[in-house]
N, C-alpha and C positions, 0 to 999 in steps of 0.2 A: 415334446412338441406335438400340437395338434396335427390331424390330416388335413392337405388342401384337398381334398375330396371330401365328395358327400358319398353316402352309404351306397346310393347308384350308381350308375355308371358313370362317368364323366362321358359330354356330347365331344365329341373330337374335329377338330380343325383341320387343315390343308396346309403344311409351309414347304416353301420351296429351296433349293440351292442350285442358284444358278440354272436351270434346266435340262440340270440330267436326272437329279432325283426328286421325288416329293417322302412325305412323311408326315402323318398323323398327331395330334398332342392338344390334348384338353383345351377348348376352346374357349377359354378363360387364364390360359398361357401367356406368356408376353416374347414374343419374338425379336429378339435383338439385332440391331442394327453391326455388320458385319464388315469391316474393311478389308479381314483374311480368307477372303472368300470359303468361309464355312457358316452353315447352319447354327444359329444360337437361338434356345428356347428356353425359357426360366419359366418356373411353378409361383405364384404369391410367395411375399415372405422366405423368398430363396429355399425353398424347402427342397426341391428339385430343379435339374437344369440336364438339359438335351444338348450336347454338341455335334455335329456331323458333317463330316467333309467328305467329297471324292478324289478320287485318285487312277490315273492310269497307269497302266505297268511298264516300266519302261523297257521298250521293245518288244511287247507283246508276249512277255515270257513268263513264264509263272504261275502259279495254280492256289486256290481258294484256301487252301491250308497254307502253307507257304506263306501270301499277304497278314493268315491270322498268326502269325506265329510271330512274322515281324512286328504286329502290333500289339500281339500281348506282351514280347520283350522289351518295348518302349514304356510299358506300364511302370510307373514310378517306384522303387525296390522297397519303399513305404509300404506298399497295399498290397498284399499276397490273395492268392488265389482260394477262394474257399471251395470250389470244388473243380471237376472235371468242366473245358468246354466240349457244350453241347451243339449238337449239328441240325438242323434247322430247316424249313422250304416253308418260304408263304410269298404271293402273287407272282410263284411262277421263280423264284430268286432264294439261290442256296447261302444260307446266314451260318457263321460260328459264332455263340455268344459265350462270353467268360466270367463272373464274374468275382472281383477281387472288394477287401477288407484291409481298412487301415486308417492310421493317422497321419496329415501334413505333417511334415516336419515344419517345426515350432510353433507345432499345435501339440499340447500336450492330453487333452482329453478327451477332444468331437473326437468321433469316431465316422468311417463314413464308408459308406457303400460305393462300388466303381464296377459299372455293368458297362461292359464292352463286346459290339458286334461287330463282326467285319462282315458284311454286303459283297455278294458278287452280281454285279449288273448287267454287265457283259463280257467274253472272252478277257477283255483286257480294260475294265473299270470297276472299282471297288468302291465302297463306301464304308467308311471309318465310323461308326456309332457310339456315343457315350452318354452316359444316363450317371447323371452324381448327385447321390443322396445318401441318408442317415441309414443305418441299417434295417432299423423300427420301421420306417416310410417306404422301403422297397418290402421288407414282409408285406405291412399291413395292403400295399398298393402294389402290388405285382402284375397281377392281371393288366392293370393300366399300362405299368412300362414293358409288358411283353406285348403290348396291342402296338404300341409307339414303336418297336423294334418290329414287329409284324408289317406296321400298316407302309413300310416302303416301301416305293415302287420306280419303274425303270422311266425316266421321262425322253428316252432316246429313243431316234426316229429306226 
């Protein structure tokens, strides 16, 4: 598979969810139309794709490991972990990201990359991040989907 990138940087866009978070992504991306109130972002040629939702804690209880724990356990028992998650700070907002390796079940050869952030936005709002691609297309484009998991930010008052 080719890269949807050129050898520079990609110019990066603005998308929003609902108005509590924004978030970054090649502005040559194509943003989907969402009736689950989550963030969807595709690369050309599905090479890549961003999903991202929020969430608040219910009863205001709970701590930024905890949420990631519950959402790396939600990770489909296809895709294992290839390494440790890493613990994270950019604009001000503490990130765990993880990411896992594997095949769909009744997909017997893609293989695919599954980079997952958990966002803490406030005391009690999270933000779910996921980034699904080849494993080849997160090496060669890393720096990209660590800008796209960087570039979140808090859109509450």
């Amino acid at each position: 598979m080719f890269s949807v990138f050129k050898k520079r940087r990609a110019k990066l866009r603005t998308g929003y969810d609902g108005g509590v978070f924004s978030l970054e992504a090649p502005e040559f991306w194509n943003q989907n139309e969402s009736t689950n109130n989550f963030l969807s972002i595709t690369a050309p040629l599905d090479a890549a794709s961003v999903t991202a939702s929020s969430c608040e804690k219910d009863g205001g209880t709970g701590s930024l490991a905890e949420f990631a724990q519950m959402r790396f356990s939600a990770v489909h028992e296809s895709f294992l972990p290839t390494g440790v998650a890493q613990q994270r700070e950019s604009n001000g907002l503490r990130m765990i990201v993880r990411e896992y390796e594997g095949i769909w079940p009744g997909n017997k050869t893609t293989r695919y990359a599954y980079l997952v952030a958990c966002i803490e936005l406030t005391a009690s709002v999270f933000v779910s991040l996921t980034i699904t691609t080849r494993p080849k297309e997160l090496k060669r484009n890393r720096k990209t989907y660590d800008d796209i998991i960087n570039s979140v930010r808090r859109n509450l008052a």
